[in-house]
MARPA-878073 format. One record per residue (C-alpha): residue number from 0; x, y, z. Coordinates in steps of 0.1 Angstrom, whole numbers, plus 5000, padded with zeros to 4 digits. Each point is the difference from the previous one (the first is absolute). Example, Ala and Ser with C-alpha at 12.3 -4.5 7.8 and 13.67 -1.06 7.14 Angstrom:
<r><n>0</n><xx>5123</xx><yy>4955</yy><zz>5078</zz></r>
<r><n>1</n><xx>5014</xx><yy>5034</yy><zz>4993</zz></r>
//
This chain:
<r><n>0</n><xx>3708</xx><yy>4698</yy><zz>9203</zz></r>
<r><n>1</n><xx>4963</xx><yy>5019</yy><zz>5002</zz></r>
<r><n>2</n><xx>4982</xx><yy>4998</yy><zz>4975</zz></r>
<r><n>3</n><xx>4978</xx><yy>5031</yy><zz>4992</zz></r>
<r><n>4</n><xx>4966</xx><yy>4998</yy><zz>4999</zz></r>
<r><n>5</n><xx>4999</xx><yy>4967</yy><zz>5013</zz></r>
<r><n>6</n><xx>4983</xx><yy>4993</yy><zz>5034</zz></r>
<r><n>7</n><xx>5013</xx><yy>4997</yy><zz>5035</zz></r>
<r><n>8</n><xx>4991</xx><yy>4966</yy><zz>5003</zz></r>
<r><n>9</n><xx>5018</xx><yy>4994</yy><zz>4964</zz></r>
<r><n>10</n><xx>5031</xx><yy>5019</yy><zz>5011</zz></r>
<r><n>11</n><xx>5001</xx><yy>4984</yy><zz>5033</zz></r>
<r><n>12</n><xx>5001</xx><yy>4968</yy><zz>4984</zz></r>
<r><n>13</n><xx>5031</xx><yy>5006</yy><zz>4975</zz></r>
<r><n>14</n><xx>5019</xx><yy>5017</yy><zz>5022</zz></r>
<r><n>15</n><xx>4997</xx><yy>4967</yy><zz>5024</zz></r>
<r><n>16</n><xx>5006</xx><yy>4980</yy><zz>4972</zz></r>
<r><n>17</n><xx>5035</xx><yy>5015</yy><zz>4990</zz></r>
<r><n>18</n><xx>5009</xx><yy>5007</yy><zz>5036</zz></r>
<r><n>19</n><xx>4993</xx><yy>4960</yy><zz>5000</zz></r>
<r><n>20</n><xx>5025</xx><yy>4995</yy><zz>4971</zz></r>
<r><n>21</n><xx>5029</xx><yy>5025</yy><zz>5013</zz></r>
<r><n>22</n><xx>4999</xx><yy>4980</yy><zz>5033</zz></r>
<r><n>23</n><xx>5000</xx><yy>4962</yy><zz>4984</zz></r>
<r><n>24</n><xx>5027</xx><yy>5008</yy><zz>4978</zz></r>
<r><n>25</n><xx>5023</xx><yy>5019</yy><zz>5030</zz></r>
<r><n>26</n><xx>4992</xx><yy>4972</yy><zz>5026</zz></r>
<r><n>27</n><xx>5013</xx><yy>4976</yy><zz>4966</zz></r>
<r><n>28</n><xx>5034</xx><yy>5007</yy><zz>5006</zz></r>
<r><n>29</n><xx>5019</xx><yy>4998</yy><zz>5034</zz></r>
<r><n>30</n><xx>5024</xx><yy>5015</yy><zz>5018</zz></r>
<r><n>31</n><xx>5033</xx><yy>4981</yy><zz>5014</zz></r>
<r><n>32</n><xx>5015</xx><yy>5013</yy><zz>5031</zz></r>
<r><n>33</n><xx>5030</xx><yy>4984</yy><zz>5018</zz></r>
<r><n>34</n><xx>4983</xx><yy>4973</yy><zz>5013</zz></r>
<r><n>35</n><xx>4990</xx><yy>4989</yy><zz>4966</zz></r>
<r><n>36</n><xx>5034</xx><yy>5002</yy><zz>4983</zz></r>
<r><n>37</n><xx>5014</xx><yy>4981</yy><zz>5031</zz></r>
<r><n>38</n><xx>4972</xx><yy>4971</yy><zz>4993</zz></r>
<r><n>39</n><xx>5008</xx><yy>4998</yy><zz>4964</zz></r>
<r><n>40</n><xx>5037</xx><yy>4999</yy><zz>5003</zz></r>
<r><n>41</n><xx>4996</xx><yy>4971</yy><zz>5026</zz></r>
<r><n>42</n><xx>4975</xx><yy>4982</yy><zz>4977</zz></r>
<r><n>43</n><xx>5024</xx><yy>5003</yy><zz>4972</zz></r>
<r><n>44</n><xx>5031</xx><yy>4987</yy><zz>5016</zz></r>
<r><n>45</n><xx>4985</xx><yy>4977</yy><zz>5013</zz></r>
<r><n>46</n><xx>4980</xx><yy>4987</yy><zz>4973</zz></r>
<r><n>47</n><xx>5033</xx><yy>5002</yy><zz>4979</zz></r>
<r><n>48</n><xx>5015</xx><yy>4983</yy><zz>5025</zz></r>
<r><n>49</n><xx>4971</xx><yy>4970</yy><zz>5003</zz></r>
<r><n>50</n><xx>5001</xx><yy>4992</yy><zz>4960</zz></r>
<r><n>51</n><xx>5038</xx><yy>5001</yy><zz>4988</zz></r>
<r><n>52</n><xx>5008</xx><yy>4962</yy><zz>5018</zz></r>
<r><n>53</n><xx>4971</xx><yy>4985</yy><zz>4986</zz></r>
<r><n>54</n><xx>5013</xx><yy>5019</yy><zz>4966</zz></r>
<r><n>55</n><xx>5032</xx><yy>4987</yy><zz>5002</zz></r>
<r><n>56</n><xx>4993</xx><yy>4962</yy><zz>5007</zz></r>
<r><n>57</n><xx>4968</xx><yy>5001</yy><zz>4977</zz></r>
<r><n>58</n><xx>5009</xx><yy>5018</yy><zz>4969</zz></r>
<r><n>59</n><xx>5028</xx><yy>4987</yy><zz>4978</zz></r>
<r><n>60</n><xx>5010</xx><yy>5034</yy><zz>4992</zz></r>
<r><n>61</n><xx>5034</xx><yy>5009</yy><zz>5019</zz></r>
<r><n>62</n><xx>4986</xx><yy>5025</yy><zz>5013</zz></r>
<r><n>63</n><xx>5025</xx><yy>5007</yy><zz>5033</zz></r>
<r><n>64</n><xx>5020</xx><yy>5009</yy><zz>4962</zz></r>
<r><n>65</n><xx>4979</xx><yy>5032</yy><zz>4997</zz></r>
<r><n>66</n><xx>5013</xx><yy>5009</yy><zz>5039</zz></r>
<r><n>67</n><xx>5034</xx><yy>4999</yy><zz>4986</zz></r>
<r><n>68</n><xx>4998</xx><yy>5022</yy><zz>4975</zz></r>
<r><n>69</n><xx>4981</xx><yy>5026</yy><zz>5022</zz></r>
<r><n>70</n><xx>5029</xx><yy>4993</yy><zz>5027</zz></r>
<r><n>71</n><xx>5029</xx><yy>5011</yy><zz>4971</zz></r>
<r><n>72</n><xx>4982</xx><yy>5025</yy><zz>4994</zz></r>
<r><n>73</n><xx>5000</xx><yy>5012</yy><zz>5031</zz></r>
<r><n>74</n><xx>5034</xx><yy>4992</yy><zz>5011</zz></r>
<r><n>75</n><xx>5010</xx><yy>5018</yy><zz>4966</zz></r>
<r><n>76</n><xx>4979</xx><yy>5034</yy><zz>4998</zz></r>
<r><n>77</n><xx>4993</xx><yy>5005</yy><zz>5039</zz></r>
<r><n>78</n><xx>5015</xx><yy>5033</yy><zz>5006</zz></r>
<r><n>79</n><xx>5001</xx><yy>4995</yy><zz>5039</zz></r>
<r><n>80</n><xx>5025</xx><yy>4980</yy><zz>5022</zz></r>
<r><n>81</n><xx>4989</xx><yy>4966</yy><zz>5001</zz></r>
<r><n>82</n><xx>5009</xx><yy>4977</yy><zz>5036</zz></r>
<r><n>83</n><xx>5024</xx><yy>4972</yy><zz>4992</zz></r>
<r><n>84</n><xx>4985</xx><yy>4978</yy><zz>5023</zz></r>
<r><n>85</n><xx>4968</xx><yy>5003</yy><zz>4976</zz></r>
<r><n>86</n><xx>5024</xx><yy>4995</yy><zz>4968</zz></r>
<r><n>87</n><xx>5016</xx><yy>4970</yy><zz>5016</zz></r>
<r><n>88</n><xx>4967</xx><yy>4977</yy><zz>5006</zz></r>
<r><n>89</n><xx>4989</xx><yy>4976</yy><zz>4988</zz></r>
<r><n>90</n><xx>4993</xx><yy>5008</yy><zz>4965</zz></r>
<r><n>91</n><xx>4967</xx><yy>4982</yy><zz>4995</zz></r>
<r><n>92</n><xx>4981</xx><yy>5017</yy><zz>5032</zz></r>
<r><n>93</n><xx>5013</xx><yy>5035</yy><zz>4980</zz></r>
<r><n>94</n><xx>4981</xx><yy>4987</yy><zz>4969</zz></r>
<r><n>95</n><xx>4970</xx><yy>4992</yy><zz>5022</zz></r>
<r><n>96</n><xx>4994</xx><yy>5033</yy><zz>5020</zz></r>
<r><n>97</n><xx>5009</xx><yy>5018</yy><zz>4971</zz></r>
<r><n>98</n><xx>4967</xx><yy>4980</yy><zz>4980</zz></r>
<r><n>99</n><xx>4980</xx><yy>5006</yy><zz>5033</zz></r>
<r><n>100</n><xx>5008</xx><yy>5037</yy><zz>4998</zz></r>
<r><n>101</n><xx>4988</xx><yy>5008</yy><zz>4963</zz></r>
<r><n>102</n><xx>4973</xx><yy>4976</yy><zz>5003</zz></r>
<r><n>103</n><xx>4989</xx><yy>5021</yy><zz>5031</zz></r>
<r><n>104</n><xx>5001</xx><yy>5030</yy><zz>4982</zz></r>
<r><n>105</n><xx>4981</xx><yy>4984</yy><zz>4968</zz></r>
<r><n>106</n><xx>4971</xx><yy>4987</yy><zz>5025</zz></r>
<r><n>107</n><xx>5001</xx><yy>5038</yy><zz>5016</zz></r>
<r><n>108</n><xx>4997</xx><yy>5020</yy><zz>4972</zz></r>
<r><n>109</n><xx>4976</xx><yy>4978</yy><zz>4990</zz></r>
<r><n>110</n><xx>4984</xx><yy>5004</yy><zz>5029</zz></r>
<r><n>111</n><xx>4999</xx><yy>5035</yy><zz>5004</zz></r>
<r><n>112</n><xx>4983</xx><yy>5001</yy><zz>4961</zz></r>
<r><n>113</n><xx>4969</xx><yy>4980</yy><zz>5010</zz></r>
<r><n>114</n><xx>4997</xx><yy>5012</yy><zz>5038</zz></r>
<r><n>115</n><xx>4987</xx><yy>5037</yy><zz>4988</zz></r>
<r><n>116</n><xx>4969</xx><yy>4986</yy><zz>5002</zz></r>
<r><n>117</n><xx>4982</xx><yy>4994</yy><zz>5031</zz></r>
<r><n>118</n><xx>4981</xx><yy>4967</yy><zz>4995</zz></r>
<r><n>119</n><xx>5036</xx><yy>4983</yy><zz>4983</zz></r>
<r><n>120</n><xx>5014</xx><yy>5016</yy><zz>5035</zz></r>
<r><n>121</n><xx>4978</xx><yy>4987</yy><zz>5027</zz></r>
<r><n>122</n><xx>5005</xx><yy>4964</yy><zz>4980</zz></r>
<r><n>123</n><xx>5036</xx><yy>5001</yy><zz>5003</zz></r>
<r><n>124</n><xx>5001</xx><yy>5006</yy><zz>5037</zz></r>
<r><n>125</n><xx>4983</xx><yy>4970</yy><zz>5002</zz></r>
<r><n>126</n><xx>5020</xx><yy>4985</yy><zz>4977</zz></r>
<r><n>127</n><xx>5034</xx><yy>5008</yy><zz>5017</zz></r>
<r><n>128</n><xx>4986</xx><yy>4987</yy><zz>5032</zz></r>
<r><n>129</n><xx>4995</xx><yy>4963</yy><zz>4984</zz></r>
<r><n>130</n><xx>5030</xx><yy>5002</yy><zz>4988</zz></r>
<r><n>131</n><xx>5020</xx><yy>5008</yy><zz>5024</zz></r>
<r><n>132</n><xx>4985</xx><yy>4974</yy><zz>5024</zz></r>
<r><n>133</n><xx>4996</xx><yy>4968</yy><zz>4975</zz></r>
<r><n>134</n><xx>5028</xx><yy>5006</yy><zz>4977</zz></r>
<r><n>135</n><xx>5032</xx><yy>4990</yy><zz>5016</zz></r>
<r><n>136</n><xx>4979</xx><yy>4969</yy><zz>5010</zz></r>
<r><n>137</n><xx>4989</xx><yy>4994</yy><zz>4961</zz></r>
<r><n>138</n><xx>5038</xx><yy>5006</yy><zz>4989</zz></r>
<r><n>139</n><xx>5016</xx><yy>4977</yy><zz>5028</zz></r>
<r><n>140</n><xx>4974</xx><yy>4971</yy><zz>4988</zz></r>
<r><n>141</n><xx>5010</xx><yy>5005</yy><zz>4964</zz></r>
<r><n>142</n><xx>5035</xx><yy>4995</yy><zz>5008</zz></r>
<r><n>143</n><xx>5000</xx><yy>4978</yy><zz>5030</zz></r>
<r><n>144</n><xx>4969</xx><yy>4988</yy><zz>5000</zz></r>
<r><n>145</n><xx>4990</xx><yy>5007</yy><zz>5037</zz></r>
<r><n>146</n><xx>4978</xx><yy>4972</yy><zz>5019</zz></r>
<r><n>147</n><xx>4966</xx><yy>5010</yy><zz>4995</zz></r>
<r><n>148</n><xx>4993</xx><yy>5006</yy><zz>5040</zz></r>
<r><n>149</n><xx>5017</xx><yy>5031</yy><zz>5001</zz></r>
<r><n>150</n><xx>4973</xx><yy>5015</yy><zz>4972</zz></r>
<r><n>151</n><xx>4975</xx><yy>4996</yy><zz>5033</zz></r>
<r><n>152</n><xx>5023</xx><yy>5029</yy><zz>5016</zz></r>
<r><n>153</n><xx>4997</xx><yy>5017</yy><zz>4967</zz></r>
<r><n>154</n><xx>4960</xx><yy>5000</yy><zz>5000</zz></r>
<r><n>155</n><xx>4996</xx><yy>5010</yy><zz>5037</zz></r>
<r><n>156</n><xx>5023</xx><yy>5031</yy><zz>4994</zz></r>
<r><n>157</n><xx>4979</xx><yy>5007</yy><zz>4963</zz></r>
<r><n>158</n><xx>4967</xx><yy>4991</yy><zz>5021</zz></r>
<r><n>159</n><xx>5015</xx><yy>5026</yy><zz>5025</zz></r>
<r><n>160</n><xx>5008</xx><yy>5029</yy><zz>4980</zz></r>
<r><n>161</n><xx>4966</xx><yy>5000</yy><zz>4980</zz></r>
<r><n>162</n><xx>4982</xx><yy>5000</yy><zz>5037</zz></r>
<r><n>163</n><xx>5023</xx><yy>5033</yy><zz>5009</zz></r>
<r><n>164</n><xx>4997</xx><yy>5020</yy><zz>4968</zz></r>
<r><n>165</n><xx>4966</xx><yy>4992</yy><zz>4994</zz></r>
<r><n>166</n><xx>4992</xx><yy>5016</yy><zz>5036</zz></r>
<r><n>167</n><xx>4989</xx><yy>4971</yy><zz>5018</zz></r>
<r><n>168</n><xx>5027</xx><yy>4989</yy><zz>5018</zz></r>
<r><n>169</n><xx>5015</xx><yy>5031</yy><zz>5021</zz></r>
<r><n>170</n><xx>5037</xx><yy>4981</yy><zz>5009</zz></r>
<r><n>171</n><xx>5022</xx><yy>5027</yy><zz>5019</zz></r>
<r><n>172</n><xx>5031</xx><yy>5009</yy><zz>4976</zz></r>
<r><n>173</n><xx>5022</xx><yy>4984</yy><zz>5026</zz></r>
<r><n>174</n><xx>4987</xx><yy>4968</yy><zz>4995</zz></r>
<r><n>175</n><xx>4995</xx><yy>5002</yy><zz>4964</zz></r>
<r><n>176</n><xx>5037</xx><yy>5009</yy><zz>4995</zz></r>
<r><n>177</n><xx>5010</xx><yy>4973</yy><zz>5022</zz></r>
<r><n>178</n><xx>4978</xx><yy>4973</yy><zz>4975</zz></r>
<r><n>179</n><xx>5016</xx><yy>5018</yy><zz>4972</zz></r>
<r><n>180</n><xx>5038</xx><yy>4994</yy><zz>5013</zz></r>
<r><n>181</n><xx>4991</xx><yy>4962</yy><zz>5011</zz></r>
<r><n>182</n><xx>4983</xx><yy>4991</yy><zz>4969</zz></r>
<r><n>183</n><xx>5035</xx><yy>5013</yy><zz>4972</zz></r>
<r><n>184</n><xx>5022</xx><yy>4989</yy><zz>5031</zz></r>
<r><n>185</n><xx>4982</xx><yy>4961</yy><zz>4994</zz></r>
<r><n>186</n><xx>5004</xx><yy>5005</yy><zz>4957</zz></r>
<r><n>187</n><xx>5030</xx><yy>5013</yy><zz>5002</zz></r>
<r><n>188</n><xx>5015</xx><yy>4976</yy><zz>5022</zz></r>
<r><n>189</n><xx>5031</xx><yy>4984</yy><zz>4982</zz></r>
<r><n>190</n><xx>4997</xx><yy>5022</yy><zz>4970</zz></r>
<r><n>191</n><xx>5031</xx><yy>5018</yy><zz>5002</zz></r>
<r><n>192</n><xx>5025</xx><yy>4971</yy><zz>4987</zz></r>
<r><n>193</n><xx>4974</xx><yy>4990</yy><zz>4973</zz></r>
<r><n>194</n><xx>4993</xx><yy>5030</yy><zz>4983</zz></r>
<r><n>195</n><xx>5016</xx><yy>5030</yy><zz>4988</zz></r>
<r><n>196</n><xx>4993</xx><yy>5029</yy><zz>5027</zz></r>
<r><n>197</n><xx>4981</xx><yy>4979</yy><zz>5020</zz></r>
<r><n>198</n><xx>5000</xx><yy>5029</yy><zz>5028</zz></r>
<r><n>199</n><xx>4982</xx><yy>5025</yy><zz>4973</zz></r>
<r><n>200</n><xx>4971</xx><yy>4973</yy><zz>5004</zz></r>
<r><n>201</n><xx>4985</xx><yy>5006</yy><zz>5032</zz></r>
<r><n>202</n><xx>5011</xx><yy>5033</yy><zz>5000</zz></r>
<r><n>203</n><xx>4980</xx><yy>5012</yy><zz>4969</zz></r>
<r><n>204</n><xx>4976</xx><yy>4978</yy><zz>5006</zz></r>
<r><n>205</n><xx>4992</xx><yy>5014</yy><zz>5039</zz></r>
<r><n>206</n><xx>5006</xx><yy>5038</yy><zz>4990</zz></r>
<r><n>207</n><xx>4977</xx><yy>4993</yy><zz>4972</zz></r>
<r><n>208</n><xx>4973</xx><yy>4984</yy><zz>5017</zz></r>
<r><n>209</n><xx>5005</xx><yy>5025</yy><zz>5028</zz></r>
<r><n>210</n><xx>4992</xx><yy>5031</yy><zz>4977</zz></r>
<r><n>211</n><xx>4972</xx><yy>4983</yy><zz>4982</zz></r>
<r><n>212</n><xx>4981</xx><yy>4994</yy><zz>5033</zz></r>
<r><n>213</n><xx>5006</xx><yy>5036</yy><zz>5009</zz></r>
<r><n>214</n><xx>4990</xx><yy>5014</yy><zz>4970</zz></r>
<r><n>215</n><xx>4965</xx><yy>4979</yy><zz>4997</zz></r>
<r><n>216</n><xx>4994</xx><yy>5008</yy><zz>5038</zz></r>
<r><n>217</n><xx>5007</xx><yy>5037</yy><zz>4998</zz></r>
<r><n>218</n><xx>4981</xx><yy>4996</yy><zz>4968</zz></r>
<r><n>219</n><xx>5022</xx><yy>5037</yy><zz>4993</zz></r>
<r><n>220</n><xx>5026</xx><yy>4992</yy><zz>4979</zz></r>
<r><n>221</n><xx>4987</xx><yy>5015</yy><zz>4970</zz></r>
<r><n>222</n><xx>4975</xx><yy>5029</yy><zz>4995</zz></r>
<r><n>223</n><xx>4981</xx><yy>5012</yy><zz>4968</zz></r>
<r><n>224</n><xx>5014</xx><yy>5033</yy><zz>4985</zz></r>
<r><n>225</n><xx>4963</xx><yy>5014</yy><zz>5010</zz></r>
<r><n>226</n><xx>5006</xx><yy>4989</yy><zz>5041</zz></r>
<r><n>227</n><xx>5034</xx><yy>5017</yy><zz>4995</zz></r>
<r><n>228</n><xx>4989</xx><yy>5032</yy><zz>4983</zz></r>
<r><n>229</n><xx>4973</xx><yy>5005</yy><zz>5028</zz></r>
<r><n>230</n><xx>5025</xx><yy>4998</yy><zz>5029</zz></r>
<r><n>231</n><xx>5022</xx><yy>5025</yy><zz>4987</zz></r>
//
C-alpha cells in the first residue's frame, strides 16, 4: 500500500513492514506432503497401539467393552464381504484392533488439527522419534516390569538418535537401520504370547521410528504455503 505524499524512505518502510506480515503468517501454516501423512499415520497407530494395554489393566472402566460395540457395528452395517477367518477369532483381539483403529484415527485427526503450524510440526517429529524408540520399552516395564539393565540399551539408542538428528553423528543408513531392527527385535522379544498383536509392536514401532528419522534428516517433510507458492 503507498501512501501519497509520503516519502520514499516512509513508503519503503511500510511496504517492508507488510511484506514482513504476509510472509510470517504464510510460513505459519504448513504444508503436508506424503511423507508427512505416512509419519502421522505411523505415529498414530502406533501410539494407539502403545496406550490401550496400559488402559485396559489400569483403568477400571471395561473398556475392551467399547471395542465390542464398535466390532457389532461393524459386523452389522459393513456393506463389504467380510473374511471368515477374521469373523472366527478370537473375539477379544477383534475388540482390541478395533480400539487401536479409532483411537488411531482420534490421535490423527488430532494431529493433523495442531500440525498446520510449523513450530507444533517440527516438535512432533521429534516427538514421534521418542516415542517410537522408548515407548514399547515404557509399556513392556509397566506390564512386565523389565529388569532395569535393558533401559542401558534404551539410553544408548536415545543417546544415538539425538547425536544423528542433531547433525553430529553422520551414521550411514545401513547401520542405523540395522540398530533400529536390533534394538525392537531385543523389546519385542517374547511379546507375541503376552500381548494382544504383539507383532504390530515392533512393527509400528520400527516403521515409525524409521519415518521420523527420515523426515528430521531430510528436514523436507513439510513446507510453508510461501516455499510452495514460490516453486510453482
Amino acid at each position: 500500500m503507498h501512501i501519497q505524499g509520503a516519502p520514499p524512505e516512509q513508503i519503503a518502510h511500510s511496504t517492508g513492514e507488510e511484506n514482513f506480515k504476509l510472509t510470517t503468517t504464510k510460513e505459519r501454516f504448513v504444508v503436508c506432503g506424503p511423507l508427512c501423512w505416512l509419519h502421522d499415520s505411523l505415529f498414530s497407530l502406533n501410539v494407539a497401539l502403545l496406550i490401550l494395554p496400559v488402559a485396559l489393566i489400569r483403568m477400571k472402566s471395561p473398556i475392551l467393552m467399547r471395542g465390542r460395540d464398535i466390532v457389532d457395528f461393524l459386523y452389522r452395517y459393513w456393506p463389504f464381504w467380510i473374511p471368515a477367518n477374521l469373523k472366527n477369532s478370537e473375539p477379544n483381539r477383534q475388540y482390541f484392533a478395533a480400539l487401536v483403529l479409532v483411537i488411531g484415527i482420534v490421535i490423527f485427526l488430532l494431529l493433523r488439527a495442531t500440525a498446520r503450524f510449523s513450530s507444533t510440526s517440527r516438535f512432533l517429529q521429534l516427538f514421534a522419534l521418542a516415542v517410537a524408540l522408548a515407548g514399547l520399552p515404557l509399556v513392556r516395564h509397566v506390564l512386565q516390569n523389565v529388569p532395569w539393565p535393558l533401559f542401558l540399551e534404551l539410553s544408548a539408542i536415545l543417546l544415538c538418535a539425538t547425536l544423528i538428528v542433531t547433525d553430529r553423528w553422520n551414521l550411514p543408513p545401513a547401520i542405523a537401520i540395522l540398530a533400529l531392527a536390533l534394538h525392537f527385535g531385543l523389546w519385542s522379544w517374547g511379546i507375541y504370547p503376552n500381548m494382544w498383536l504383539g507383532w504390530a509392536y515392533p512393527i509400528l514401532g520400527f516403521a515409525s521410528a524409521t519415518v521420523s528419522g527420515i523426515s528430521i534428516r531430510s528436514k523436507g517433510r513439510w513446507r510453508t504455503r510461501s516455499e510452495s507458492s514460490k516453486t510453482e
